[in-house]
C-alpha positions as CSV (number, residue, x, y, z in Angstrom):
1,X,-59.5,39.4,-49.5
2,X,-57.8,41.9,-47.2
3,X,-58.6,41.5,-43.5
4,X,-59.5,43.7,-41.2
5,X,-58.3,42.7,-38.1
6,X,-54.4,44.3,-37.3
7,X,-52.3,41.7,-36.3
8,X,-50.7,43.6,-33.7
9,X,-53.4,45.1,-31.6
10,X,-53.9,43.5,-28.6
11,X,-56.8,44.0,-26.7
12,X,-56.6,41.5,-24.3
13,X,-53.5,40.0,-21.7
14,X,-53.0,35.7,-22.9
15,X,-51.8,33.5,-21.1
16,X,-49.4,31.0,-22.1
17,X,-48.1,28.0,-20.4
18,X,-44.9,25.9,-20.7
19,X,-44.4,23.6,-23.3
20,X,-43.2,20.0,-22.4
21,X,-42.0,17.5,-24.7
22,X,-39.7,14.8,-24.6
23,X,-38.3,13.9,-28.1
24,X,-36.7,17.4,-29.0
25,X,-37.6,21.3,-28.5
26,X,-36.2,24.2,-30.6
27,X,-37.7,27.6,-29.0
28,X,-36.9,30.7,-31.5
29,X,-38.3,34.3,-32.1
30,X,-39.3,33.0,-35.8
31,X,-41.7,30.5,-36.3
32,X,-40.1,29.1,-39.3
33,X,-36.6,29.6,-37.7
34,X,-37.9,26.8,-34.9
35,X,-39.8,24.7,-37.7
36,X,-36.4,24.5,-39.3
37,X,-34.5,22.9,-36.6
38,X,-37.5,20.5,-35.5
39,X,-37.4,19.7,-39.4
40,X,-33.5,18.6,-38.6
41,X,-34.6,16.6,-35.6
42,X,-36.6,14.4,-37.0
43,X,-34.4,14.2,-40.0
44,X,-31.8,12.4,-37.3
45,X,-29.9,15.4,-36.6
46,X,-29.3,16.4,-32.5
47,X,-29.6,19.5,-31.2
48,X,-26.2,21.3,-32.4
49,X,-27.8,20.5,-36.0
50,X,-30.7,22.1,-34.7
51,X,-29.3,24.9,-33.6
52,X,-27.4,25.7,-36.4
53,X,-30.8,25.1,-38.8
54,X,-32.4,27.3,-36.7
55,X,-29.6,29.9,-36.8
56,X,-28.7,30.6,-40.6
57,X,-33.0,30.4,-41.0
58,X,-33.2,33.1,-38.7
59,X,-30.8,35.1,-41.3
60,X,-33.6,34.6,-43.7
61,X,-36.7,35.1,-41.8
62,X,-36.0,37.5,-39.0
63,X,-33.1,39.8,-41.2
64,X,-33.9,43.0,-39.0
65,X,-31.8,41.8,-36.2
66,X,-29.3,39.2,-37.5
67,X,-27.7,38.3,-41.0
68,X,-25.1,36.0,-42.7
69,X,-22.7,38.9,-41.7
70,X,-23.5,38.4,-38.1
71,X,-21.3,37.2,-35.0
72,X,-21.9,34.5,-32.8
73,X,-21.9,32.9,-29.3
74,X,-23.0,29.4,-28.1
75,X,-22.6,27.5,-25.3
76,X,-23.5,23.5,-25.4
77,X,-23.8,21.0,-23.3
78,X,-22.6,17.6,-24.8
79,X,-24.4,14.4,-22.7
80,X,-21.4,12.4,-23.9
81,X,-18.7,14.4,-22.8
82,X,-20.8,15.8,-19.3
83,X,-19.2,19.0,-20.3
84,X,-20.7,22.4,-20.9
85,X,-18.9,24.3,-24.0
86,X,-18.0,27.7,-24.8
87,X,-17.7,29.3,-28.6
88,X,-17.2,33.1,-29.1
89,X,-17.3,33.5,-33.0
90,X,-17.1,37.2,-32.6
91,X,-14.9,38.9,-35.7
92,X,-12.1,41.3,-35.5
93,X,-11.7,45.0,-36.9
94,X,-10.1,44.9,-39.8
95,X,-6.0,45.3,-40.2
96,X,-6.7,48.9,-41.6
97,X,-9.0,50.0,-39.1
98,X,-7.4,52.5,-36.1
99,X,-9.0,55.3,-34.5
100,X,-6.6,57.1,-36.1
101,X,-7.6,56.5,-39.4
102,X,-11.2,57.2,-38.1
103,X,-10.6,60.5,-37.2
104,X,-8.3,61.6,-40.0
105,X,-10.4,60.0,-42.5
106,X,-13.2,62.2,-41.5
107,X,-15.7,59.4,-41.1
108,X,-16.8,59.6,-37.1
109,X,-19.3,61.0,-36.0
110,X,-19.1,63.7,-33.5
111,X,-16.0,61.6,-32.1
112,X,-18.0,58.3,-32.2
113,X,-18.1,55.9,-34.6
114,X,-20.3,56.0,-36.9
115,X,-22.8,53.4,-36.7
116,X,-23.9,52.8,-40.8
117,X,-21.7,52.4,-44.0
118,X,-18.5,50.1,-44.3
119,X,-16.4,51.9,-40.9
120,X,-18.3,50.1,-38.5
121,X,-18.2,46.7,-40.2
122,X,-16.0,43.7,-38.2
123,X,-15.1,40.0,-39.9
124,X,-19.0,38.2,-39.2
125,X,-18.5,35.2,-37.5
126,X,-21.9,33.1,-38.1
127,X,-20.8,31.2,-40.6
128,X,-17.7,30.0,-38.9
129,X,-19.4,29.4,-36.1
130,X,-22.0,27.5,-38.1
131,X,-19.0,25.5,-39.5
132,X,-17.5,24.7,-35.7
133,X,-21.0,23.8,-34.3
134,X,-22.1,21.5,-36.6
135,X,-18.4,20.3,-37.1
136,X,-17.5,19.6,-33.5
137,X,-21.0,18.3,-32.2
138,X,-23.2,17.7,-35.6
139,X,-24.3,14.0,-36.7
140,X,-26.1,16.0,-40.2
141,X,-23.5,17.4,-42.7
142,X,-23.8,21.1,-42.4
143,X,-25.2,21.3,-46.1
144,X,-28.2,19.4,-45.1
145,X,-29.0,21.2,-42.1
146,X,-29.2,24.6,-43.5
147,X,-31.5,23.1,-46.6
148,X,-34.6,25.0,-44.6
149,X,-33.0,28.0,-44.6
150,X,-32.6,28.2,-48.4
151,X,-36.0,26.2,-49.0
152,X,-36.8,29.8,-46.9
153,X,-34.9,32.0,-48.6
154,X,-35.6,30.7,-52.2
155,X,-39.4,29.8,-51.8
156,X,-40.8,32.6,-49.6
157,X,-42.4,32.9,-46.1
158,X,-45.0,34.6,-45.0
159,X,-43.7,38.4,-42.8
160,X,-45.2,38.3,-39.3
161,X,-46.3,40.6,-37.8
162,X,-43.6,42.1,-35.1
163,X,-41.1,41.2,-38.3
164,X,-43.0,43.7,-40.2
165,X,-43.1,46.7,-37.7
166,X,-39.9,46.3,-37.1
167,X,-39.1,46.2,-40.7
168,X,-41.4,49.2,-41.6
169,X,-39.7,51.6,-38.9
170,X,-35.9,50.7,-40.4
171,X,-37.1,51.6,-43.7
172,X,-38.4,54.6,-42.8
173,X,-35.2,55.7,-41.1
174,X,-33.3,54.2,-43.5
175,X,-34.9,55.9,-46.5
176,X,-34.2,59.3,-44.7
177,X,-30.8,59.1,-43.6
178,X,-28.9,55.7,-45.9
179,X,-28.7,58.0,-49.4
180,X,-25.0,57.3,-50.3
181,X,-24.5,54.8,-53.3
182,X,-23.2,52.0,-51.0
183,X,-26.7,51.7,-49.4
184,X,-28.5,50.9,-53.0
185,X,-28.3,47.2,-52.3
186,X,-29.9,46.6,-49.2
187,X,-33.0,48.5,-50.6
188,X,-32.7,45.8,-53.7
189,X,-32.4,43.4,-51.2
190,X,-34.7,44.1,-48.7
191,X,-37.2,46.7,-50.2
192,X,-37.8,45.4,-53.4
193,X,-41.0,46.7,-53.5
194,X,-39.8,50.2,-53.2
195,X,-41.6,50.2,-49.6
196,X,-41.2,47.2,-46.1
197,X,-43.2,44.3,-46.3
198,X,-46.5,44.0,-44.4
199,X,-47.8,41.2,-42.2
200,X,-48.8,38.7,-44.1
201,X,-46.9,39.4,-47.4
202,X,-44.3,36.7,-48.9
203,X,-40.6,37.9,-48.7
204,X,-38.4,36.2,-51.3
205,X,-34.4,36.2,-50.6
206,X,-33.0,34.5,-53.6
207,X,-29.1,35.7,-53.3
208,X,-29.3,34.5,-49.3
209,X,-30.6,31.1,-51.2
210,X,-27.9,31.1,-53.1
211,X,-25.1,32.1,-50.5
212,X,-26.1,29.8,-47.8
213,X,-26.4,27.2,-50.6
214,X,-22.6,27.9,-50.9
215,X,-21.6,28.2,-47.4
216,X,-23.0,24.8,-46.8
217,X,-21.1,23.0,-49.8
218,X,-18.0,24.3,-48.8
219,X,-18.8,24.3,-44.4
220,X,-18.1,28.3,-45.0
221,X,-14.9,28.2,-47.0
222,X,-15.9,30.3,-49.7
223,X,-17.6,32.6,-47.6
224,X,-13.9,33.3,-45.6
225,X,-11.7,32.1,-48.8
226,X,-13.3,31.9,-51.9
227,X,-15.5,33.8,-53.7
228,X,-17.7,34.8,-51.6
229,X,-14.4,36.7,-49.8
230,X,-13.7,37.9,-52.1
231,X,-16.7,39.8,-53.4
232,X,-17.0,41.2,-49.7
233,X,-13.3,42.5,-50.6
234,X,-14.4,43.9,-53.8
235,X,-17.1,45.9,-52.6
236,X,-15.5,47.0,-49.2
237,X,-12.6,48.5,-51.5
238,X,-15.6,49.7,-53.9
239,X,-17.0,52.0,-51.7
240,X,-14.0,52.7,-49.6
241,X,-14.2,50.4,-46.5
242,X,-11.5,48.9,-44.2
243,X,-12.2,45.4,-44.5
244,X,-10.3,43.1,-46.7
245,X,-9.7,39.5,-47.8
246,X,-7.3,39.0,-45.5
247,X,-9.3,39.5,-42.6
248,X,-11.8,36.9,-43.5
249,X,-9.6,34.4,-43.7
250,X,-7.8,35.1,-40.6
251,X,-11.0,34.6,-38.6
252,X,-11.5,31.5,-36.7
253,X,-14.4,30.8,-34.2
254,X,-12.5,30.0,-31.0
255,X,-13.5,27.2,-28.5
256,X,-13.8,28.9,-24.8
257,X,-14.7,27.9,-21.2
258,X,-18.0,29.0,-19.8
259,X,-17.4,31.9,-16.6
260,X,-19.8,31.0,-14.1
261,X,-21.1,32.0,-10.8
262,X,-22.5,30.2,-8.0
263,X,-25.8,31.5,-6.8
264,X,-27.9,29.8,-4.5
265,X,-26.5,26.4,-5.5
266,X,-27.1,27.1,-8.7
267,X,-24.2,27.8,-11.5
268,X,-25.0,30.5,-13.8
269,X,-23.0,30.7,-17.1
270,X,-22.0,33.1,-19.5
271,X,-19.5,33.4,-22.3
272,X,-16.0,35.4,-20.8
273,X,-15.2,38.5,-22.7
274,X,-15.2,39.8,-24.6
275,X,-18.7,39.4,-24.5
276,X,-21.0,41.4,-21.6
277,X,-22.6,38.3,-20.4
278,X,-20.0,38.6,-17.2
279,X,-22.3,41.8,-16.3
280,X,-25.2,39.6,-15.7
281,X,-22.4,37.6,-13.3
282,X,-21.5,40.5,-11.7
283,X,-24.9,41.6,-10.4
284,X,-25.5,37.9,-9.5
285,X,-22.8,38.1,-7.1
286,X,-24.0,40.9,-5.9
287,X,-27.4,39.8,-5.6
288,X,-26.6,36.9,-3.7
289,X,-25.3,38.7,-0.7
290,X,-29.3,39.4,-0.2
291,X,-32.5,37.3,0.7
292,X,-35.0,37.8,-2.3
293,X,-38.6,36.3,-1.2
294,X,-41.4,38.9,-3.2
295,X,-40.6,39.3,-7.1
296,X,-42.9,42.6,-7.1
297,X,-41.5,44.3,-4.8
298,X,-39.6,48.2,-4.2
299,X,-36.8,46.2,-2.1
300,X,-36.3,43.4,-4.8
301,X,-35.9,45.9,-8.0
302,X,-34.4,48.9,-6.5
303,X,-31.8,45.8,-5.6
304,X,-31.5,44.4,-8.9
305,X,-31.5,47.9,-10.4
306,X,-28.1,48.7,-8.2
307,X,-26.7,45.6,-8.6
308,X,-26.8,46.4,-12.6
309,X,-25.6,49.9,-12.3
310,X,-22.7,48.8,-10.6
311,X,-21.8,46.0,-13.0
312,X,-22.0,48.2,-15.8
313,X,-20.0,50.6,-14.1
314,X,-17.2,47.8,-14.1
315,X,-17.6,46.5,-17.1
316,X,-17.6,49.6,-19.5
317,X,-14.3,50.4,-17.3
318,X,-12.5,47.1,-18.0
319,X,-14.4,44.7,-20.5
320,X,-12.6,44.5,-24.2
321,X,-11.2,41.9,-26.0
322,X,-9.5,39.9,-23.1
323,X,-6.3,39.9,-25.2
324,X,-6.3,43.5,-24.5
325,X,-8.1,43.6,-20.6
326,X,-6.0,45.2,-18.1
327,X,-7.3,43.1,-15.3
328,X,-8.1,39.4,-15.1
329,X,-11.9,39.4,-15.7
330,X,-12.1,36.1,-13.0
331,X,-11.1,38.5,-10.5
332,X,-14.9,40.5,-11.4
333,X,-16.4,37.4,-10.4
334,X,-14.5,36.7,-6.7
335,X,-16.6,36.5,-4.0
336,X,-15.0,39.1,-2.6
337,X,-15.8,41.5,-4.6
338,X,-19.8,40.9,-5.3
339,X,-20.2,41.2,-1.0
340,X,-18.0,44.0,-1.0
341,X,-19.8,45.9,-4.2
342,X,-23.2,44.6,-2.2
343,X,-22.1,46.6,0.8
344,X,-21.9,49.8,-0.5
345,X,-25.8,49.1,-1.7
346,X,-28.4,51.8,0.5
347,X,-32.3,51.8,0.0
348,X,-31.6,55.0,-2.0
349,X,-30.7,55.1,-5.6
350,X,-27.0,56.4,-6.4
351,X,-24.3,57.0,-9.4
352,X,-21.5,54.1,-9.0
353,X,-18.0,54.4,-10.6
354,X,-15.8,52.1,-11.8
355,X,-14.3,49.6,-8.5
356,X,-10.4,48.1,-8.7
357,X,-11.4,44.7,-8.1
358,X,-9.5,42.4,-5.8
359,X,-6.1,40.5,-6.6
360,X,-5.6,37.4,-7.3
361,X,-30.3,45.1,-30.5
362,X,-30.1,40.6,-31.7
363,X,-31.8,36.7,-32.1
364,X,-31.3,33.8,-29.2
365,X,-32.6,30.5,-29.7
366,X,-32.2,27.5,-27.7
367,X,-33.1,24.0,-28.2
368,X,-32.4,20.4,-27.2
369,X,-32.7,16.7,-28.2
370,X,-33.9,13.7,-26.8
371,X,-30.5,12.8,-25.6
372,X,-29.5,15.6,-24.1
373,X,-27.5,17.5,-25.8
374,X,-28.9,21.6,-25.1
375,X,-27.4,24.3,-27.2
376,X,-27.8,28.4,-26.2
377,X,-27.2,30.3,-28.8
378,X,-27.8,34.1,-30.2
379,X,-26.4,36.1,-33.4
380,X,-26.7,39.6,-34.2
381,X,-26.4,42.4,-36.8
382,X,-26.0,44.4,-33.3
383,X,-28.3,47.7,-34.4
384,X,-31.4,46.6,-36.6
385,X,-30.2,45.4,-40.0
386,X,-26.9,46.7,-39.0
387,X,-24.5,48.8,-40.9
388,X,-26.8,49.2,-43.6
389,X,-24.2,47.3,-46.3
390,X,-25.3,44.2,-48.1
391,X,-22.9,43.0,-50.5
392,X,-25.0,42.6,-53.9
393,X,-25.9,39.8,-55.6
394,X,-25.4,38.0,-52.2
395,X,-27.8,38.4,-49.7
396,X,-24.7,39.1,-47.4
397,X,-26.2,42.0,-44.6
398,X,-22.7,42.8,-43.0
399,X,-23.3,44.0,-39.1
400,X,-22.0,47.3,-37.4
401,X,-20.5,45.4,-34.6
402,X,-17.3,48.1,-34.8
403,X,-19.6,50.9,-34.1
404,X,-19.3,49.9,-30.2
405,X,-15.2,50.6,-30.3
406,X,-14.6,54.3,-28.9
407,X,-12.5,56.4,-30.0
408,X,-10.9,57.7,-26.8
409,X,-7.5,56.1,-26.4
410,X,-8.4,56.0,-22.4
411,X,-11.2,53.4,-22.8
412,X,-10.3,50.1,-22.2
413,X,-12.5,49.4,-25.8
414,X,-10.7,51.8,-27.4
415,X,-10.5,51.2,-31.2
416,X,-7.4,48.7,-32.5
417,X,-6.6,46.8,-35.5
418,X,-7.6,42.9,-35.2
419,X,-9.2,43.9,-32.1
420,X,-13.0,42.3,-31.0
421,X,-15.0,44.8,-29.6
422,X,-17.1,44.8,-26.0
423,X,-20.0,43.0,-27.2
424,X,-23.7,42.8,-26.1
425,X,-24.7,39.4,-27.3
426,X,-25.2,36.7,-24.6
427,X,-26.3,32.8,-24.8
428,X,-27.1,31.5,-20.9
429,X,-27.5,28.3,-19.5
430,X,-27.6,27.0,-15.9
431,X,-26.4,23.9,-13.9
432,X,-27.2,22.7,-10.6
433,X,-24.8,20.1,-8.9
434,X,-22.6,19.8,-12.3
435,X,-25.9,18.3,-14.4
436,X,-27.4,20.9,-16.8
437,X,-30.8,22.6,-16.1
438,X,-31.2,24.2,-19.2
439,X,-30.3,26.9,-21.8
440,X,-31.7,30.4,-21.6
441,X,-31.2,34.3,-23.0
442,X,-32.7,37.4,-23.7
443,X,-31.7,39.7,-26.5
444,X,-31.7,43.1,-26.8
445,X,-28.2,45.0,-26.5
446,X,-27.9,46.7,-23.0
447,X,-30.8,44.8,-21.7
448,X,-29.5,41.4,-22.2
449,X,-27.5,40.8,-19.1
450,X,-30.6,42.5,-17.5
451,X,-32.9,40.5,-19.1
452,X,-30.3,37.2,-18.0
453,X,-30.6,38.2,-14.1
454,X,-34.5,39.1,-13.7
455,X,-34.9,35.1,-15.4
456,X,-32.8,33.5,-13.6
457,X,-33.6,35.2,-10.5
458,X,-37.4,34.6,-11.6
459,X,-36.4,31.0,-11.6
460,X,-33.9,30.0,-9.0
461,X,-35.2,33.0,-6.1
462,X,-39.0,33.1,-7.0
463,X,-39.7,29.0,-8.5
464,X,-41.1,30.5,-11.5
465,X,-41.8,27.9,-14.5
466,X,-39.8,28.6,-18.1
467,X,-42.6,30.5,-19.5
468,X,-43.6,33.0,-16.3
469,X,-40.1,33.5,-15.6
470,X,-40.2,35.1,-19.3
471,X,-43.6,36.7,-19.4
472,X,-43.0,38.9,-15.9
473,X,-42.9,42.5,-16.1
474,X,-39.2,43.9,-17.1
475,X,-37.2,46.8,-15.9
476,X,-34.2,48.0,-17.6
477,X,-31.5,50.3,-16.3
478,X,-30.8,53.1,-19.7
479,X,-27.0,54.3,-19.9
480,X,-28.5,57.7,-19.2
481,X,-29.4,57.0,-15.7
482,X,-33.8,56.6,-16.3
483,X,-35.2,53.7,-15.7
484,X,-37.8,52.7,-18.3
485,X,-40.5,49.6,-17.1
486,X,-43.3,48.3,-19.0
487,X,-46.8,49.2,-19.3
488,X,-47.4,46.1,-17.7
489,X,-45.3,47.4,-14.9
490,X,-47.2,47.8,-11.5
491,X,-47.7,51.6,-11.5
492,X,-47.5,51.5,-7.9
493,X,-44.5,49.2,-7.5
494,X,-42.9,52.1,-10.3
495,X,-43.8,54.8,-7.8
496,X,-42.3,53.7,-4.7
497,X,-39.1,53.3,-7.0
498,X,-39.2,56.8,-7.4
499,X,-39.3,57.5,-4.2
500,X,-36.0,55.7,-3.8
501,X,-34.7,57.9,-6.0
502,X,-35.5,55.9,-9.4
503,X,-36.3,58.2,-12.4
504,X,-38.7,56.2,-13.9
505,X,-40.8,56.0,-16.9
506,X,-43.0,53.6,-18.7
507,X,-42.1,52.3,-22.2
508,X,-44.8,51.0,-24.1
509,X,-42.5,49.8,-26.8
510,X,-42.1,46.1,-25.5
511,X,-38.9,45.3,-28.0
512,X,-36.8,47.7,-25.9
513,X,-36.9,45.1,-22.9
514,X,-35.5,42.3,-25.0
515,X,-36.7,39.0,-26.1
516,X,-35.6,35.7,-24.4
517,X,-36.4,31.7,-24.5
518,X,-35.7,29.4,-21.8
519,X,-35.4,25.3,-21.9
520,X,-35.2,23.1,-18.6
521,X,-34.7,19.6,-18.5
522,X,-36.5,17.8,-15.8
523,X,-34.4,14.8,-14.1
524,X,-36.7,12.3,-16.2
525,X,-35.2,13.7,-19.3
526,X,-39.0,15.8,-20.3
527,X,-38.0,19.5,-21.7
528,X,-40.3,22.0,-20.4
529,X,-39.9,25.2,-22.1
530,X,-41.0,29.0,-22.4
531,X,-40.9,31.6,-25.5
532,X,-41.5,35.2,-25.7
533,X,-44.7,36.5,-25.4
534,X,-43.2,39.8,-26.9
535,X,-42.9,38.9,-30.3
536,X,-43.2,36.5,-32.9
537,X,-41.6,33.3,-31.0
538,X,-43.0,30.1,-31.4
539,X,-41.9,26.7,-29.7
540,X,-41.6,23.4,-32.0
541,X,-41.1,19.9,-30.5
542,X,-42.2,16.5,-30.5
């Protein structure tokens, strides 16, 4: 029988309350994705196992916003060590890949580039950084934690329902505009029906079965050099794209050290670039030069709003691949420079340009065990199901991380061989007085480091618990220069912004302002935690 009830109408505002637990906690966008690492918990595994069950399951069960081809960050807090880690698994364009070649190739777009086919695709990282996390922090083999992602992939799941209106509106677009050969296999792949999958329906993925299956056995070898490498080669040079062998096995997920700011005694952390969760940073020193005591407020968001516009104005003039950053991206972070960015702050909105500073679109999850150990981690395809490629037979949906480079040899991201791009995704996680508070993120491209400081700020400035500091209205700053805020929004609180000079408008589509989980430990060792309300998250623990 059919029902009759849609799955996404909602008639009525829920509430939902935080989630404490004290054996372990996995908090994902997927239901199954967090099933999967509680499965790995009780199996013995800690929470780097978890995370990385919950990770390649989310390739499976949520494939319109990340995919085996995906990068990866994480940051991790290891209880034995008392020391937060940092692991940027973003990939590099390939060695044939120039702006150059770009534009005398023909294949930008308008002077951009393009954001489907092979030219946008960069080396995934996911796997690799699979391979590290589990490697460097794992007590599970890596095979055995990413069993529930094939059991997924080879058995079915149920679609849910965001899943599937997300999925419906990509096929639609996709069916219009992705009619060159080298698209056929992602419409094998992941419209085998000939039309998306609706809520409810079972969604089989039997080449991902069979390709995580192998990067597991072989803790991603094959998947950088073997087979599986090269059949990415094959078809890149198939259907006339840049990337080769020899890129994949080149890539290495590199170990980093968490950039952190100090804000009211609290020490929020991001990965350093070339990853944009320094913009979050930014605004935070910023934001700290004022007293915040009312969330809903004109004073508080027109504040957080220029704060934002700002850091953005920064980083998009100086954040790269650090390898190729003209300035030391610590010096972003001094002091200094967030009081002297907060003075030039009025109670009227303004354009900001770029500052010297002074000398000297995505899935997150989080989880944690019962010893400690906390893991932040996100992955993306970066637009939707990203470039549109899947390599057949293999389940493989490579992302369009590339299409982010520009083509203007004046931009500090300006297009390079083995370059890593500026990049959106974001894992966050806090500490107070050098012991770890908890993991936390939203995704959602330009809205992440957005999404980072309304949290935190919902947290640390307004004693907000895991799950209100998620469910609270959003604002998000649009590289256009509106402001779009939900229809949750206080209509009044969005009016008096535009009469600061805001130009405001209300988005009902709730994706667009990202979705984020949050994990704090209390000093008793219980795990309270928070999912979105937004989508399909769910929150497994014991």
């Amino acid at each position: 029988m059919k029902p009759q009830f849609d799955p996404l109408e909602q008639r009525y505002p829920s509430q939902r309350f935080p989630i404490y637990a004290r054996g372990g906690m996995v908090n994902c966008s997927s239901p199954q994705a967090a099933a999967a690492g509680l499965e790995v918990l009780r199996r013995g595994g800690n929470a780097a196992d978890a995370a990385v069950a919950a990770a390649s399951a989310l390739t499976v069960v949520e494939p319109t916003a990340n995919g085996i081809g995906s990068d990866a960050f994480a940051i991790i807090w290891s209880e034995k060590d008392q020391k937060l880690y940092g692991l940027n698994s973003s990939g590099r364009a390939p060695m044939l890949l120039s702006a150059d070649r770009v534009l005398s190739d023909g294949r930008d777009v308008k002077g951009r580039m393009p954001v489907h086919g092979w030219t946008p695709v960069t080396v995934p990282g996911a796997p690799a950084a699979w391979a590290a996390l589990n490697g460097r922090f794992g007590r599970l083999s890596l095979s055995e934690v990413m069993k529930p992602a094939v059991r997924y992939a080879r058995e079915g799941y149920p679609c849910a329902p965001n899943l599937a209106r997300i999925w419906r509106g990509d096929y639609v677009q996709y069916s219009r505009i992705l009619t060159d050969p080298c698209y056929q296999a992602w419409f094998e792949t992941f419209a085998p029906l000939g039309r998306p999958y609706e809520a409810g329906e079972m969604v089989f993925l039997p080449d991902h079965a069979d390709t995580l299956e192998r990067i597991g056995e072989t803790g991603a070898e094959d998947f950088y050099r073997g087979d599986l490498a090269r059949r990415i080669d094959a078809e890149s040079r198939r259907y006339g794209g840049y990337l080769r062998y020899e890129d994949l096995a080149a890539h290495e997920a590199l170990w980093v050290e968490p950039i952190r700011v100090n804000y009211r005694g609290y020490e929020v952390c991001e990965i350093p670039p070339n990853g944009q969760g320094i913009v979050a940073l930014m605004a935070l020193n910023i934001l700290k030069e004022f007293t915040f005591t009312e969330r809903d407020s004109a004073q508080t968001c027109h504040r957080q709003l220029e704060a934002m516009k700002m850091a953005f104005a920064d980083a998009f003039r100086y954040v790269t691949d650090p390898e190729e950053m003209e300035v030391d991206y610590h010096a972003l972070l001094h002091p200094e420079f967030g009081a002297a960015r907060a003075a030039e702050m009025t109670d009227h909105a303004q354009n900001y340009g770029s500052r010297p500073p002074m000398g000297g679109g995505t899935v997150y999850l989080c989880c944690a065990d019962g010893e400690g150990n906390m893991v932040s981690y996100i992955q993306s395809n970066y637009l939707g199901f990203g470039s549109g490629i899947v390599v057949r037979g293999t389940g493989i949906s490579l992302q369009d991380r590339g299409a982010d480079f520009s083509l203007n040899p004046e931009d500090a991201n300006y297009l390079k061989p083995g370059k890593r791009t500026y990049h959106t995704i974001i894992p966050g996680f806090i500490m107070k007085d050098g012991a770890p508070v908890g993991p936390f993120g939203v995704m959602g491209a330009y809205m992440q480091p957005q999404g980072h400081v309304q949290v935190a700020m919902n947290y640390i400035d307004f004693h907000f618990d895991p799950q209100q500091a998620l469910d609270a209205p959003r604002l998000q700053w649009l590289r256009d220069g509106r402001v779009s805020v939900e229809s949750r929004f206080d209509p009044e609180l969005a009016r008096a912004l535009r009469r600061r000079g805001h130009d405001v408008f209300m988005d009902l589509s709730t994706p667009s302002f990202g979705r984020g989980q949050m994990i704090v430990r209390l000093d008793n060792g219980v795990l309270v935690g928070g999912t979105e309300s937004r989508t399909d998250s769910n929150i497994a623990c014991f």
